[in-house]
DRENBA-502596 format. One record per atom (N, C-alpha, C): residue in one letter; z, x, y. Coordinates in pm, whole numbers, plus 32768, in hexadecimal, padded with zeros to 4 digits. Example, Ala and Ser with C-alpha at 12.3 -4.5 7.8 and 13.67 -1.06 7.14 Angstrom:
a830C85277DC7;a830C84CE7E3E;a830C85287EB6;s82C485057F1F;s82CA85577F96;s8313850A8003;
//
This chain:
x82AB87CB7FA6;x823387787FB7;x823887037F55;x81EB86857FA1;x81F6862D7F2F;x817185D77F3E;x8134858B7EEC;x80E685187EC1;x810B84AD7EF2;x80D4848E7F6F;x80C6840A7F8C;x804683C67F8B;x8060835C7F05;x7FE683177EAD;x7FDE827A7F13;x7F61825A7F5C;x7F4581D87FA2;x7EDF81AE7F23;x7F0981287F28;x7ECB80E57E8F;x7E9C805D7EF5;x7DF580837EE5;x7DA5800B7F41;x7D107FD77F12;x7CE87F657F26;x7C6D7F227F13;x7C297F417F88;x7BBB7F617FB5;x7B427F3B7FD8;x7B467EAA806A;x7B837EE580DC;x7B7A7E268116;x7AC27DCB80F6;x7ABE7DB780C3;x7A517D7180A6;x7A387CD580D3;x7A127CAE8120;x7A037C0F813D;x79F47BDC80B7;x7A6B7B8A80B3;x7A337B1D8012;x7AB57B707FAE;x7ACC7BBA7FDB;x7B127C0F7F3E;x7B937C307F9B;x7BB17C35800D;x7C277C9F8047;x7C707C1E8091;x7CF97BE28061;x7D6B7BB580AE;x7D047B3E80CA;x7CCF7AF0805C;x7CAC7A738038;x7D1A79F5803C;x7DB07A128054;x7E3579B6804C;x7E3079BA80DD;x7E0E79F58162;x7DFB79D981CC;x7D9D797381F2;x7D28792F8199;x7CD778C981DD;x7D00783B818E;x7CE677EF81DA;x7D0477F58280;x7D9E78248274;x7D9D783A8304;x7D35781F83A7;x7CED789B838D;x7CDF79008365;x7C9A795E8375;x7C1A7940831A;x7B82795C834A;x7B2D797882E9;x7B0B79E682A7;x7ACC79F58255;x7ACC7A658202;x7ABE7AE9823C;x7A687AD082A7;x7A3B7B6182FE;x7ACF7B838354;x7AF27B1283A3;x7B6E7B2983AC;x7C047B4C8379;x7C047B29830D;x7C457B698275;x7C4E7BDB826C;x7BBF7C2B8257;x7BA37CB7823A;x7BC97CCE82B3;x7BC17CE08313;x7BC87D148381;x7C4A7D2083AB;x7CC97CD3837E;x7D3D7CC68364;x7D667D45831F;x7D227D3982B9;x7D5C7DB28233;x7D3D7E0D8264;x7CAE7E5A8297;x7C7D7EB982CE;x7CCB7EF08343;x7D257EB283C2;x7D857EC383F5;x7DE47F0983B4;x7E2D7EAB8352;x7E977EEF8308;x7E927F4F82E0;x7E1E7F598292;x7E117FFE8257;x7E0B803482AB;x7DAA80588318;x7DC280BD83A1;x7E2B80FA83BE;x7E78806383D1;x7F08809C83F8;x7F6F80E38383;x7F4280B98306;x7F8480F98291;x7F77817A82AD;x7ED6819E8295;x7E8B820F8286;x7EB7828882FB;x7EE48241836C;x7F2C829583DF;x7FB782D183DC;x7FE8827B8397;x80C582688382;x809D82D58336;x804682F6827A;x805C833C8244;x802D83DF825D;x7FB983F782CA;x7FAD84688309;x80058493836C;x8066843B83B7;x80CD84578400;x812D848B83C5;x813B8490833A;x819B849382C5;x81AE855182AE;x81F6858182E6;x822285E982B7;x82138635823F;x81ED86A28227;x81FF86DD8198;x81C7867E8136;x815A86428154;x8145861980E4;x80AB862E80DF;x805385F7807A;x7FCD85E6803A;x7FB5857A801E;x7F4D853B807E;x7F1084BD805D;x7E9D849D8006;x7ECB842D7FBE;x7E9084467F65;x7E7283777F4A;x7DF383687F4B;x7DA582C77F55;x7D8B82A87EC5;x7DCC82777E57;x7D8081F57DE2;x7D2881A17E17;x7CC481AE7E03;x7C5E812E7E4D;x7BDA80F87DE2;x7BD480767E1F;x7B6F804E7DDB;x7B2B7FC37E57;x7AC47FA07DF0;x7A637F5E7E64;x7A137FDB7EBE;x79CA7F777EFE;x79387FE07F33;x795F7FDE7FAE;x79A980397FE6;x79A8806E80AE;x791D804F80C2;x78EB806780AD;x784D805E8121;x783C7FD5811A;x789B7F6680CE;x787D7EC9810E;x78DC7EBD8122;x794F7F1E816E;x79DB7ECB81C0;x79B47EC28221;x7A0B7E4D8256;x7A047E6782FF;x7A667ED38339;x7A037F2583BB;x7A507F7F83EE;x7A227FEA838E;x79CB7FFA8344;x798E808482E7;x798480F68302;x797480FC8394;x795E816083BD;x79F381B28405;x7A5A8158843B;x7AE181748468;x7B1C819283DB;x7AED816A8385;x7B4181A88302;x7AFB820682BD;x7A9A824282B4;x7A6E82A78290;x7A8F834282EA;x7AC782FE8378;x7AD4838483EE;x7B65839B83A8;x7BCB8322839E;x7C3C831A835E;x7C69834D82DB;x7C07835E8296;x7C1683968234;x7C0984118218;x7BC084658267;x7B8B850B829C;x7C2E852A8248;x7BFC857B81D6;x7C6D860381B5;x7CBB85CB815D;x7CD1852D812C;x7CFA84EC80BE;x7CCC85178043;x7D1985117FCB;x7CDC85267F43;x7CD784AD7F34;x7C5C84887EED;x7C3483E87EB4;x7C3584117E2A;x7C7483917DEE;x7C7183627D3D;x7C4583017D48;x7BC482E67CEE;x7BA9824A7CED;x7C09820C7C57;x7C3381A47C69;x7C8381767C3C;x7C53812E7BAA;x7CAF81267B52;x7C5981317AAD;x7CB080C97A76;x7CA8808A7A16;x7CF1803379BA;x7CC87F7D79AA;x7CE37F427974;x7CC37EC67989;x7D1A7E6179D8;x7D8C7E7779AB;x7DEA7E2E79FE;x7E267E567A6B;x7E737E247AD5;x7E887E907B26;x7F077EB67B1E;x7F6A7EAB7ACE;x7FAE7EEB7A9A;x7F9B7F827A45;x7F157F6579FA;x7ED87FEB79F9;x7EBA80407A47;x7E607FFA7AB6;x7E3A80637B15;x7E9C808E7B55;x7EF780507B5E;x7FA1809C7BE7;x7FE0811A7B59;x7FBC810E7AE2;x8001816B7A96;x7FA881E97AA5;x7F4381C67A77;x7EBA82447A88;x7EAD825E7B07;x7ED682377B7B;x7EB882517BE8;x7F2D82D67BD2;x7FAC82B77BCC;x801283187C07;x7FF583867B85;x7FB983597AD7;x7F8D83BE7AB0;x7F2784307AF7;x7EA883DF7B33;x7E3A843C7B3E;x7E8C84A97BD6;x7EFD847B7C01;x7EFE84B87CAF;x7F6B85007C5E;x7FC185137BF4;x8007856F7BA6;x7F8585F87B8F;x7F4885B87B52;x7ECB861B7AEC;x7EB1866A7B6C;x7E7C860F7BE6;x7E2B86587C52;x7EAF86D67CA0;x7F1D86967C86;x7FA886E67CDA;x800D87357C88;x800A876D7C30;x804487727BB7;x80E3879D7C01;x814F87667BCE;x81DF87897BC7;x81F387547C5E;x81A986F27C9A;x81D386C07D17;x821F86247D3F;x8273861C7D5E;x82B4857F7D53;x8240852B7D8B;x823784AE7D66;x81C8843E7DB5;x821B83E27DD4;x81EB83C07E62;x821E831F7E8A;x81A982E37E9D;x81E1825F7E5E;x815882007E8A;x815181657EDE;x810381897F24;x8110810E7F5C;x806180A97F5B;x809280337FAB;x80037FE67F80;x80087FCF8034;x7F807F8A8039;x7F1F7F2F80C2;x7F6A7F1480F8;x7FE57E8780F5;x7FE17E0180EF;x805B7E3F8165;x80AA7ECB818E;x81027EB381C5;x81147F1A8259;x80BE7EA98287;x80827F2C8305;x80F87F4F837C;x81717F00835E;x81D27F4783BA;x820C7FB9838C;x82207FD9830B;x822F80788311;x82138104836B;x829481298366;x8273818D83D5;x829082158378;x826B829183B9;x828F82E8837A;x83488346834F;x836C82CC83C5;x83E382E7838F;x846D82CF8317;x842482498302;x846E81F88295;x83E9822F822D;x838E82A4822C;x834882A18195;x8385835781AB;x83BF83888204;x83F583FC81F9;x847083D78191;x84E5837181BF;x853883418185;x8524831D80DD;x84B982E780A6;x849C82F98023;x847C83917FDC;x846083CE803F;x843084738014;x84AA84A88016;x853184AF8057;x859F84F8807E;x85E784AF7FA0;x85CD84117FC5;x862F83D07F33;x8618840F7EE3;x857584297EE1;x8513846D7E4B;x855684DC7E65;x857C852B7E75;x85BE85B37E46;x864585CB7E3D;x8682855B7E40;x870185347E37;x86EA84D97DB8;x86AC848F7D98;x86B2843A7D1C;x862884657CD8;x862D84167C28;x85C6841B7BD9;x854C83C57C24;x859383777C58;x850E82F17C85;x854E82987CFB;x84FB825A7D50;x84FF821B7DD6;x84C181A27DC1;x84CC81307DCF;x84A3808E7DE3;x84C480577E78;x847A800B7E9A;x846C7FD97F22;x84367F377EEC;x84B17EF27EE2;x84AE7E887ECF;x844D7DF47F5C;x83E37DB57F2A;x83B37D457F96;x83E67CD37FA6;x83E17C727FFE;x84497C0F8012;x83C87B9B7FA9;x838A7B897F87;x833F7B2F7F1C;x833A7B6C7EAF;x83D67BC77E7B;x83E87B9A7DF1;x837B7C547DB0;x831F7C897E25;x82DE7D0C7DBF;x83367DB77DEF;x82C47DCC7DF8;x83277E457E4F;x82877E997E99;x82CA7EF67EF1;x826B7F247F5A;x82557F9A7F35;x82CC7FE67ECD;x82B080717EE5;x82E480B67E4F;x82C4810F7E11;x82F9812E7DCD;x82CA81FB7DA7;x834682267D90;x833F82B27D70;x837883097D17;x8338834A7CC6;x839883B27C3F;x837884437C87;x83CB849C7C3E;x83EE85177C4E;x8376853F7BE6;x839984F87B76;x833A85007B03;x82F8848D7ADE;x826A847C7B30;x81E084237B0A;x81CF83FA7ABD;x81DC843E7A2B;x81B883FA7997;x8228839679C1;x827E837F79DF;x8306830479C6;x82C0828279E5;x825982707A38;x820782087A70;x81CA81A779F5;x81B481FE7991;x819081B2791F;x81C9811178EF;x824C81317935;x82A980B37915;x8247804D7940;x81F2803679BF;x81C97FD579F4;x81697F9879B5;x811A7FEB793F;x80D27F7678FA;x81157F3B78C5;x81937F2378B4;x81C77E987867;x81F17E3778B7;x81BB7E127963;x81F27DD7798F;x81727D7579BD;x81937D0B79DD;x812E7CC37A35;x814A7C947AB5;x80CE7CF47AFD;x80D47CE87B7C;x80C17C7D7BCB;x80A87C837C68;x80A27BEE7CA2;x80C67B897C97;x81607B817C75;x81B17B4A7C37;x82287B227C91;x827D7A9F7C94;x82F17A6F7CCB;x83767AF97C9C;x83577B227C14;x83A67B9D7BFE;x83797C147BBE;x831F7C067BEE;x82F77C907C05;x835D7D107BFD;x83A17D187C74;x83F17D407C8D;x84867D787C2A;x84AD7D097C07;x85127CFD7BB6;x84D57D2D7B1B;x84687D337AFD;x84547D407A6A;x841C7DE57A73;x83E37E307B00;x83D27EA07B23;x84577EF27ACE;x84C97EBA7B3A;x85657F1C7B26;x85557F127AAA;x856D7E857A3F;x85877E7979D9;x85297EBA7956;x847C7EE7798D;x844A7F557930;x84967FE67968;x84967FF379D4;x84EC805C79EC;x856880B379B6;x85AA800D799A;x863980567977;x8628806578C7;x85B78012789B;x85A4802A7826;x85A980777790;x856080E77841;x851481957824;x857E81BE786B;x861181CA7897;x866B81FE78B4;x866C82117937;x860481DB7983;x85D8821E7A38;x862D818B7A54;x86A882047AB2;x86D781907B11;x86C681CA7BB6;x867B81887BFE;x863281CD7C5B;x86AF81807CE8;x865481E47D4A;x86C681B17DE5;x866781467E0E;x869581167E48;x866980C47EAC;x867080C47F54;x85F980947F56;x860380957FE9;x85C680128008;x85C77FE980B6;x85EC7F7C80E4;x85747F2980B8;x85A07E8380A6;x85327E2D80AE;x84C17E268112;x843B7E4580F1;x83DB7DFB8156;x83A67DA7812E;x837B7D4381A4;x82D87CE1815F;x82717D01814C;x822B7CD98104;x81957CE380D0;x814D7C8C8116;x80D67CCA814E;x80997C628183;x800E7C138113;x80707BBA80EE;x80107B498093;x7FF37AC880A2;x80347A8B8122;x7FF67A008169;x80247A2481D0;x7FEC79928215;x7FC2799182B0;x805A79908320;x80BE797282F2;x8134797782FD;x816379F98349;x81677A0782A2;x81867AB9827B;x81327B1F8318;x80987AF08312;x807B7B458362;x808D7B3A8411;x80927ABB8417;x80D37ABF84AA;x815A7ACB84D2;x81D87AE6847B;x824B7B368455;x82287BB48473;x81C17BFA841F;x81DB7CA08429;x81C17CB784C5;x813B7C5F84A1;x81067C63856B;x812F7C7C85E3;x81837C2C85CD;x81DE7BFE8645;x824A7C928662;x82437CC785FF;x82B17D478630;x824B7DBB860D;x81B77DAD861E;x81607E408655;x810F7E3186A4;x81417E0C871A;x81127E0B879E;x80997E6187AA;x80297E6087B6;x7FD97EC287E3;x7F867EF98774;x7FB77EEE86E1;x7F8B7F488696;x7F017EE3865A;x7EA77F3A8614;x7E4C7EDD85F0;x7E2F7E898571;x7EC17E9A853D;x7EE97E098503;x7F007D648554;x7F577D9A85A3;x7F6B7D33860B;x7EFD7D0A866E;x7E967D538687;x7E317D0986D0;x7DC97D028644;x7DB37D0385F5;x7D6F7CB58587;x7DA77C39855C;x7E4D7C40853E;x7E557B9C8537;x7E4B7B5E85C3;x7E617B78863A;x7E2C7B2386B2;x7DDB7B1D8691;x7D727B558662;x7CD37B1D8696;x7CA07AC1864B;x7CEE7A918613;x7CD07A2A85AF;x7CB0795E8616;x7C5B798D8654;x7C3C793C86B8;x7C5A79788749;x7C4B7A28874E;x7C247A478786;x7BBF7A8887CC;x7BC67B078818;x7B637B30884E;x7B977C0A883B;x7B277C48883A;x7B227CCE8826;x7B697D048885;x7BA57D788874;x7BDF7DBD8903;x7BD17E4A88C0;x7B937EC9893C;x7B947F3988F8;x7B4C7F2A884C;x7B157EEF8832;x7AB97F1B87CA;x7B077ECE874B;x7B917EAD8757;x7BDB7E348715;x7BE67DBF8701;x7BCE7D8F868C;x7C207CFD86C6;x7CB07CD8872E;x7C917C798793;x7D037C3F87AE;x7D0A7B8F87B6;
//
């Protein structure tokens, strides 16, 4: 069994995937993110052998879609998420889901990468028990995913600064610091501009990521944006 840690905000109009407007407005923004997570929130219950497990912060009862993510969430362990920076909170996060899981590997992933399927996050679960630690490098320089055998190792990340062109690169490099030289697995994108998101789009036909960025001057279908 293992810890799979989703590390997410609140889609909140005004606060959630604000680098999408324009063209998107804010309600449309959230409603973007709120997609993604869905579809996150689905890949990681599809996820085999594992325990889901949500870092969250911001107020659900002002996302859009509040109510599709509260049905979505049925049987999740929630941590609300603690620290000042958010380099803190991604460390205390994989601390508090250690504390809550004791002697269980965690992978973690964030929002932003709603083509994940459960098979390439099986593939990080198969590395983690084959290696000390797993990285899932993003094509803007951060990374999408990251996992220890042993949780306390996460600590490395308060010395890094996040949301960053290297992000990424200074991750490995607290990593290898503290002696963790982790596997890797394949690059994805992050969805953090408007680009980016009609890229992921375009290859999830159907899912309700992809009819949230259509609807961005569109019209509802089935209870979705399209």
């Amino acid at each position: 069994m293992n810890v799979l840690l989703l590390v997410a905000k609140a889609p909140v109009p005004g606060l959630a995937k604000t680098r999408l407007c324009p063209p998107a407005d804010p309600r449309q923004a959230a409603r973007i993110a709120a997609a993604s997570l869905l579809d996150t929130l689905a890949a990681v219950r599809a996820t085999a052998s594992t325990i889901p497990v949500l870092a969250h912060t911001g107020r659900f009862a002002d996302a859009e879609y509040s109510t599709e993510l509260s049905a979505a969430l049925a049987g999740w362990h929630l941590l609300p998420q603690r620290g000042g920076s958010f380099a803190d909170r991604l460390a205390n996060a994989h601390a508090d889901a250690a504390a809550a899981f004791p002697g269980l590997p965690v992978l973690q992933i964030g929002m932003d990468t709603p083509q994940i399927r459960p098979a390439l996050l099986t593939t990080g679960l198969e590395l983690l028990a084959e290696h000390e630690a797993v990285f899932g490098p993003a094509l803007d320089g951060g990374w999408w995913a990251l996992g220890f055998r042993d949780p306390t190792y996460a600590r490395a990340l308060r010395e890094v600064p996040m949301s960053a062109g290297d992000t990424g690169s200074r991750t490995l490099a607290a990593l290898r610091q503290h002696g963790i030289r982790p596997a890797v697995l394949p690059v994805q994108p992050d969805v953090d501009d408007w680009s980016t998101a009609l890229a992921v789009a375009a290859d999830l036909p159907g899912t309700r990521f992809a009819d949230a960025v259509a609807s961005v001057g569109g019209q509802l279908v089935n209870g979705y944006p399209r």
